[in-house]
Each structure stands twice: as C-alpha cells, then as structure tokens.
N, CA, C and O of each residue as an XYZ file, in Angstrom:
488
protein
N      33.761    -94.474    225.081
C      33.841    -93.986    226.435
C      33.319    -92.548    226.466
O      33.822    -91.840    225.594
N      32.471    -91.978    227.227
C      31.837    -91.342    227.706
C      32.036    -90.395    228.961
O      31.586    -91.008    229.929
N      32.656    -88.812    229.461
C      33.156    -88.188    229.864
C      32.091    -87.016    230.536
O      31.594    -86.236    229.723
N      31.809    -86.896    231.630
C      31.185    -85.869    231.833
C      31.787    -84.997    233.213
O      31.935    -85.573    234.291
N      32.030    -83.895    233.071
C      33.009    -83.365    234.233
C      31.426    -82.104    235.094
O      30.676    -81.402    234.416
N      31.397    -82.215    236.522
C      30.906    -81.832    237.439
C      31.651    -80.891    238.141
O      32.655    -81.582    238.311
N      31.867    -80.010    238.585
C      32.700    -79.214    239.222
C      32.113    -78.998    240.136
O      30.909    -78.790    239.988
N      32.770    -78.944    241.655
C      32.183    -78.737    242.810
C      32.876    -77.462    243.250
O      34.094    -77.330    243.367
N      31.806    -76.394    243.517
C      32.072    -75.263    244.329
C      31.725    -74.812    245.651
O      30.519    -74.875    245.887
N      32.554    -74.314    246.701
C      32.199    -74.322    248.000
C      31.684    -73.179    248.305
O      32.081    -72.082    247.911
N      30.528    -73.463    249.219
C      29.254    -72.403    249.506
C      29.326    -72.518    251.133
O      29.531    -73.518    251.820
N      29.121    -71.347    251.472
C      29.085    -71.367    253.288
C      27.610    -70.783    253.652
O      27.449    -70.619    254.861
N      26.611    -70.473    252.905
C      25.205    -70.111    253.157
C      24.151    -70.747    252.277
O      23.839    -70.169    251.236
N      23.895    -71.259    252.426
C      22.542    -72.373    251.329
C      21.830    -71.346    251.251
O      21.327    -71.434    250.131
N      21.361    -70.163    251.860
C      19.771    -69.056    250.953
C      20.901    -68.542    250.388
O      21.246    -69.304    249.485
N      21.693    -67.548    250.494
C      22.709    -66.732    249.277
C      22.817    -67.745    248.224
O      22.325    -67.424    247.142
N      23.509    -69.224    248.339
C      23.750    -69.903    247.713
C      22.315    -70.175    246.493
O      22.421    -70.131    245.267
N      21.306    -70.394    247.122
C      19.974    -70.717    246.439
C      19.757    -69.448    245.429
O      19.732    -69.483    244.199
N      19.588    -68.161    246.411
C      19.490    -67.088    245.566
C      20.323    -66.495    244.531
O      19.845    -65.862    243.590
N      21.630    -66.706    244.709
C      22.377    -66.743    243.382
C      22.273    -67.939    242.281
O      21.995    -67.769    241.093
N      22.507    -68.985    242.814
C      22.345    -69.987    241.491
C      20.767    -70.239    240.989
O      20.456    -70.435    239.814
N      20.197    -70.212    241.678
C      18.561    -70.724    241.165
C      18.173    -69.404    241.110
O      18.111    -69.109    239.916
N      17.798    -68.197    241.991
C      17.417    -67.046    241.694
C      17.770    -66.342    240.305
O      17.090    -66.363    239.279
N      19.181    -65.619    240.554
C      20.407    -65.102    239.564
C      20.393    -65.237    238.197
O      20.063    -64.480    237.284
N      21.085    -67.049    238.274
C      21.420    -67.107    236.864
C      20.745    -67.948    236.638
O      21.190    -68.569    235.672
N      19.049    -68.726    237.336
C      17.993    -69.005    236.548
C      18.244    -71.000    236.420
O      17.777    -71.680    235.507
N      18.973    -71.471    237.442
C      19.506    -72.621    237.641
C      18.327    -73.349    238.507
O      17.659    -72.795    239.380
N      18.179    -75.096    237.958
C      17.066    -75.944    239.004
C      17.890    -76.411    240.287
O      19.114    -76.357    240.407
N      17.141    -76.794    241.046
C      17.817    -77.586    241.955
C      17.337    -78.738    241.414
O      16.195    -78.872    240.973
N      18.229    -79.619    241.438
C      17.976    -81.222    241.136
C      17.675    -82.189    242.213
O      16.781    -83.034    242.262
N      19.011    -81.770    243.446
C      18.739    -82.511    244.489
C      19.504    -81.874    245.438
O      20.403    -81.058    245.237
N      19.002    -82.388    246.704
C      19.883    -81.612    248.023
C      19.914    -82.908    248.815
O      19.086    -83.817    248.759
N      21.210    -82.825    249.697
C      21.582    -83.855    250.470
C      22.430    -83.328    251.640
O      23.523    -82.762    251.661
N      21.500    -83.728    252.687
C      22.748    -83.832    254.321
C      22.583    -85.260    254.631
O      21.905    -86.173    254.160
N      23.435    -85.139    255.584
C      24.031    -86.710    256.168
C      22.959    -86.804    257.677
O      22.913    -87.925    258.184
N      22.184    -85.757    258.325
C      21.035    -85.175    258.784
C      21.223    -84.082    259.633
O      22.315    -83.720    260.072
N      20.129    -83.557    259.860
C      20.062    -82.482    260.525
C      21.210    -81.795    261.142
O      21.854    -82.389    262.007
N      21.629    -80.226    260.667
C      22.490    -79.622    261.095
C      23.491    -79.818    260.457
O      24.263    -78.875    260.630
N      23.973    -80.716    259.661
C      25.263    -81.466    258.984
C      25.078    -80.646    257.534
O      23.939    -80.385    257.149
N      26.200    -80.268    256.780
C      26.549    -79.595    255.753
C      25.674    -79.938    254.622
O      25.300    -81.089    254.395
N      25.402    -79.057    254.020
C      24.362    -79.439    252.890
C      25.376    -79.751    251.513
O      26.509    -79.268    251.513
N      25.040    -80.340    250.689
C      25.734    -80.933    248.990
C      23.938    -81.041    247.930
O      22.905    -81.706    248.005
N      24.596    -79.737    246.883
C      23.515    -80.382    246.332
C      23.901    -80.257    244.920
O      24.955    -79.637    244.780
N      23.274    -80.726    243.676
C      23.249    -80.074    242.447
C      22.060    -79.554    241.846
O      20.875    -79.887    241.845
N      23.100    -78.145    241.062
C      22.101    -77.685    240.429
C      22.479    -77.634    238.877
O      23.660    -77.757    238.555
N      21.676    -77.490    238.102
C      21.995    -77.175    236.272
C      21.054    -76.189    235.655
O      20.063    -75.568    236.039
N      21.600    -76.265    234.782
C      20.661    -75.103    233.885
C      21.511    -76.104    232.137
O      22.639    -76.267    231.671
N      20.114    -76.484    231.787
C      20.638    -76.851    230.528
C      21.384    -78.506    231.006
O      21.133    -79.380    231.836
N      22.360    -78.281    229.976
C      23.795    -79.585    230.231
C      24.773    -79.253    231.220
O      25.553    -80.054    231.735
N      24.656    -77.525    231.556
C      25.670    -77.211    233.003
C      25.427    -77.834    234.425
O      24.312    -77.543    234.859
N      25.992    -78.420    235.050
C      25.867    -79.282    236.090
C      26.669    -78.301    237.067
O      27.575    -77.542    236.725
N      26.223    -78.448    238.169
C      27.372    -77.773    239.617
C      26.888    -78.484    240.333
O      25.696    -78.773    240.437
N      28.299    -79.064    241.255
C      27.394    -79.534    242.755
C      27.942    -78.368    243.534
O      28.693    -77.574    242.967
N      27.589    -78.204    244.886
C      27.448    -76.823    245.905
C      27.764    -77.583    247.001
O      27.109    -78.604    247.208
N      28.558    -77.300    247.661
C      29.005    -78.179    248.770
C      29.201    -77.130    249.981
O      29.744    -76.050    249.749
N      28.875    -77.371    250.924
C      29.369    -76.756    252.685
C      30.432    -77.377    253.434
O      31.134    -76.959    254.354
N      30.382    -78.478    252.817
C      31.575    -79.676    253.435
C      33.218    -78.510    253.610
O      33.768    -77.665    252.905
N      33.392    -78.965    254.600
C      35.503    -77.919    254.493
C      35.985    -78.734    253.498
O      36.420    -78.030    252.587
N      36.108    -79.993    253.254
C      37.255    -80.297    252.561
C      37.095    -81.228    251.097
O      37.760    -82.206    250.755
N      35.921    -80.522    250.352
C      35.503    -80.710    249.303
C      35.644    -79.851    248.082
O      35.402    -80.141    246.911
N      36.125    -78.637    248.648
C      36.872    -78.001    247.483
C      37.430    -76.609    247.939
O      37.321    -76.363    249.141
N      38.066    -75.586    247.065
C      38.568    -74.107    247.981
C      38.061    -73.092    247.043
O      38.160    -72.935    245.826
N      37.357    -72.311    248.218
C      36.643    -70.811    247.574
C      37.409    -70.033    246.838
O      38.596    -69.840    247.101
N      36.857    -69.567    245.948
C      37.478    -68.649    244.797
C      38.333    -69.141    243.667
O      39.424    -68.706    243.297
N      37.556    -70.221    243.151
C      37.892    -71.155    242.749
C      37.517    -70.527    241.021
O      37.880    -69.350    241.036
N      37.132    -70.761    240.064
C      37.210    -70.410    238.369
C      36.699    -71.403    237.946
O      37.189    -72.496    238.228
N      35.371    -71.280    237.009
C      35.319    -72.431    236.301
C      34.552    -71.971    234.875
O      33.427    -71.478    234.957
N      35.099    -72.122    233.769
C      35.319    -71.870    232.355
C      34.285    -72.642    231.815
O      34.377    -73.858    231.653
N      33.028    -71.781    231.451
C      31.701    -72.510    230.764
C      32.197    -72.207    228.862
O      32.794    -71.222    228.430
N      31.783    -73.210    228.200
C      31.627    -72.463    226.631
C      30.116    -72.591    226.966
O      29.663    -73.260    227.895
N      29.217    -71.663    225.849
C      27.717    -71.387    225.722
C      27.791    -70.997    224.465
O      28.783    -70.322    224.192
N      26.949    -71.245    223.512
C      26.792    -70.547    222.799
C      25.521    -69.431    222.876
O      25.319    -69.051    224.029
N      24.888    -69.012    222.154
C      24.101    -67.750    222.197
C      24.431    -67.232    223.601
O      23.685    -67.303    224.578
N      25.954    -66.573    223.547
C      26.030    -66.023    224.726
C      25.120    -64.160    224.910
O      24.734    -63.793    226.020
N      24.999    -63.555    224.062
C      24.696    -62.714    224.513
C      23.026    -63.001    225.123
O      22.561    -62.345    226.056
N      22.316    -64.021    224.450
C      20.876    -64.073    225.242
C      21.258    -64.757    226.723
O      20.122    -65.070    227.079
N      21.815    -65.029    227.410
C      22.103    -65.398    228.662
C      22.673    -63.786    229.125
O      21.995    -63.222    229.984
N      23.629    -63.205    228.694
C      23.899    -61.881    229.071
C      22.897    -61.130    228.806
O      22.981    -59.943    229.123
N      21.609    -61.659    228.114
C      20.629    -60.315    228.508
C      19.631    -60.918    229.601
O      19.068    -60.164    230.395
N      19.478    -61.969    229.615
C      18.697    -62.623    230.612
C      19.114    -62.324    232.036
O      18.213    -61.924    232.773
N      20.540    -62.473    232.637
C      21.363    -61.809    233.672
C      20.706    -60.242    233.816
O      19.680    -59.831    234.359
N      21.620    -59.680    233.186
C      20.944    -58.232    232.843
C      20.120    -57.336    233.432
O      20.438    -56.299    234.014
N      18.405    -58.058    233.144
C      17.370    -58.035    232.845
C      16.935    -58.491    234.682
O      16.093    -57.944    235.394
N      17.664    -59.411    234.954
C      17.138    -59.368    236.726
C      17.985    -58.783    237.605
O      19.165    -58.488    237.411
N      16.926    -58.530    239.188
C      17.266    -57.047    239.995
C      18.152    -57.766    240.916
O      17.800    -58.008    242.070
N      19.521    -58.183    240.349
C      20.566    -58.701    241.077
C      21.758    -57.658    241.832
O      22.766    -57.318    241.213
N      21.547    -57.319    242.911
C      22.306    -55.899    242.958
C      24.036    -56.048    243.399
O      24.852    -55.147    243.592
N      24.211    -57.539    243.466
C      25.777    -58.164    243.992
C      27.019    -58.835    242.462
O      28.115    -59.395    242.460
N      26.040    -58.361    241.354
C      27.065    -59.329    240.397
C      26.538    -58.620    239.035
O      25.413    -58.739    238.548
N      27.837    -57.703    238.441
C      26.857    -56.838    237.150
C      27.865    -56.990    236.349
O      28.779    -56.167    236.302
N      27.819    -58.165    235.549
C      29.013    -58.608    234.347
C      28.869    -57.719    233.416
O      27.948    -56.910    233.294
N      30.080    -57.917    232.542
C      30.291    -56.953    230.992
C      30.539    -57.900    230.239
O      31.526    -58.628    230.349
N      29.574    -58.003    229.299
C      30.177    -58.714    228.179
C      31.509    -58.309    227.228
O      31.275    -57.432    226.396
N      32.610    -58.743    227.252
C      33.551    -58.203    226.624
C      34.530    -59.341    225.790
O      34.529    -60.572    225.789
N      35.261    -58.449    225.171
C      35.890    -59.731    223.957
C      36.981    -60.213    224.387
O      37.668    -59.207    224.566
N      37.688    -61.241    224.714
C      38.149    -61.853    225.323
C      39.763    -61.388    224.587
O      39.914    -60.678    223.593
N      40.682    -61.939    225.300
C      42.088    -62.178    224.253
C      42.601    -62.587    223.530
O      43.599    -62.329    222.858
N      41.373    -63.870    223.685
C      42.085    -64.819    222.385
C      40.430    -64.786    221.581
O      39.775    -65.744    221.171
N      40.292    -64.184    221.572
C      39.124    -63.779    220.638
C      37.854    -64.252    220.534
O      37.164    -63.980    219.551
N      37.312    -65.191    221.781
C      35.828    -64.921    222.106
C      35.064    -63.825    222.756
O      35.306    -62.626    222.892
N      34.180    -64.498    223.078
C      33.701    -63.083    223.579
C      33.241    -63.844    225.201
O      32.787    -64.986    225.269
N      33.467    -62.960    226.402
C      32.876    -63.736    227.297
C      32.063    -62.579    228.446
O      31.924    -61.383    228.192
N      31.593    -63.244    229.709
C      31.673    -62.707    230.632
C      32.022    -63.403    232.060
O      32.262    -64.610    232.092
N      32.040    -62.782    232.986
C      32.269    -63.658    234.670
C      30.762    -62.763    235.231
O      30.109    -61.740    235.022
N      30.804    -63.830    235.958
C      29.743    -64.024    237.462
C      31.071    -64.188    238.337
O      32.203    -64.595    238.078
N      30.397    -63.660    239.573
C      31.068    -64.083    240.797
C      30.413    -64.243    241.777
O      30.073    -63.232    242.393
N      29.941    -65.771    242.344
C      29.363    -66.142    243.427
C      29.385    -65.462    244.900
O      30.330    -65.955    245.516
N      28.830    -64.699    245.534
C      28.681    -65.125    247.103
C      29.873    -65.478    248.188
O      30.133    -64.865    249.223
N      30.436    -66.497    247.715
C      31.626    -67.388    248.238
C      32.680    -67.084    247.451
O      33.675    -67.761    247.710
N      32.814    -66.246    246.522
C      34.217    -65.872    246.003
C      34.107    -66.697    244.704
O      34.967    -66.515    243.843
N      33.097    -67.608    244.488
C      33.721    -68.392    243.326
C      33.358    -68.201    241.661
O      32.254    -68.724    241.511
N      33.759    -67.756    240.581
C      33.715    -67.204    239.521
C      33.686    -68.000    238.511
O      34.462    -68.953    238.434
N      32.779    -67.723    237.580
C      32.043    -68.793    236.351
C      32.066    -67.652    235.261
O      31.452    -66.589    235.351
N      33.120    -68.168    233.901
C      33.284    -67.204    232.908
C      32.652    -67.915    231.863
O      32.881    -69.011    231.352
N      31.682    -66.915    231.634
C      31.061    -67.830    230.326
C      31.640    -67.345    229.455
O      32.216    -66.263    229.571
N      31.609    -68.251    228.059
C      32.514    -67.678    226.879
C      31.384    -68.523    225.977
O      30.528    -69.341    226.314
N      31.773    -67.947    224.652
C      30.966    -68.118    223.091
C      32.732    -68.269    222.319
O      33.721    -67.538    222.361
N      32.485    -69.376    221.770
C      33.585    -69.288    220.831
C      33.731    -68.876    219.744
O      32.876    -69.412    219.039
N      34.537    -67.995    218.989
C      34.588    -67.249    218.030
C      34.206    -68.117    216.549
O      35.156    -68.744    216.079
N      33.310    -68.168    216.034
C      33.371    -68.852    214.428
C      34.390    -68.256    213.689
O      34.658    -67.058    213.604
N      35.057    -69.430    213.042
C      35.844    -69.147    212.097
C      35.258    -70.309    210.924
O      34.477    -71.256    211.019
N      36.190    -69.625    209.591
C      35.545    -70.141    208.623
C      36.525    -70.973    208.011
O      36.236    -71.639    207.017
C-alpha cells in the first residue's frame, strides 16, 4: 500500500498566490480548475515530489495553517530563496530544537511552510 499526502492551503488572490508559489519559491503549476467563470479557482502546484493544492473555495481548509516539509540539501533551496527580489518573506536558516536545521516561508494568506533537513546521525 502506497501513501501520498497533498495538503491543501487557502489562498484569497490567484496573482499573489501565483507570484509566491511559482514566482518565490520556484514551484510549476500543474493544473488549474474552476467550476466556470467567476467561481473559485483550485489548483496544484509542486516543485520536485512537493505537491500543494491552492484552493479559494471557504470551506476547503483555514488560513494560517503550517505545513512541515523534510528536504534535504536544505541550504541550496535557502540560497536559491535568498538569491530572488522577494521583498514579503526573508527566512533564516536556523537550527531547530530538536536538532535539524530548518527554515519558514510565510504565504500571502497567512499560511507557513517550514522546511527542515534532518540531522545525520551515525
């Protein structure tokens, strides 16, 4: 059996929304979907094996919501961030408490994505 988890985060502007996830942190759009014209947009985007769907819908999920990435080679994603003229979201890479190392983004809509690298042990 086979497990793959999607997390849906709620967005109230599709260009902010576009320009942070596809601009920002360098994410495709895969697909976009309304039910038609004028009606709430749902779409997904990924980068890699990370999946998000983006929803406008009210009652598909609640803003300011957290969602806990592992990555490894985290600091080349923290220099890639970095490195673009994003003037709404300026993470620190820092060492976590239980001893990775991570950082947060924070979406537009309140909603926050902590990437983490897990510590090797031997």
């Amino acid at each position: 059996m086979k497990f793959q988890t999607i997390p849906i985060t709620r967005i109230f502007d599709e260009d902010k929304a576009k320009d942070f996830y596809l601009g920002y942190l360098g994410m495709s759009l895969d697909w976009e979907y309304r039910f038609e014209e004028g009606f709430p947009l749902y779409m997904q985007v990924s980068k890699g094996q990370f999946k998000l769907h983006l929803s406008e819908h009210s009652g598909d999920c609640t803003p300011g919501s957290k969602i806990f990435v592992n990555v490894d080679c985290i600091e080349i994603l923290f220099e890639e961030l970095q490195a673009k003229d994003y003037a709404f979201c300026k993470p620190e890479l820092e060492s976590a408490p239980w001893g990775d190392r991570c950082f947060t983004v924070v979406d537009p809509f309140s909603n926050k994505i902590l990437f983490n690298e897990q510590k090797v042990t031997s």
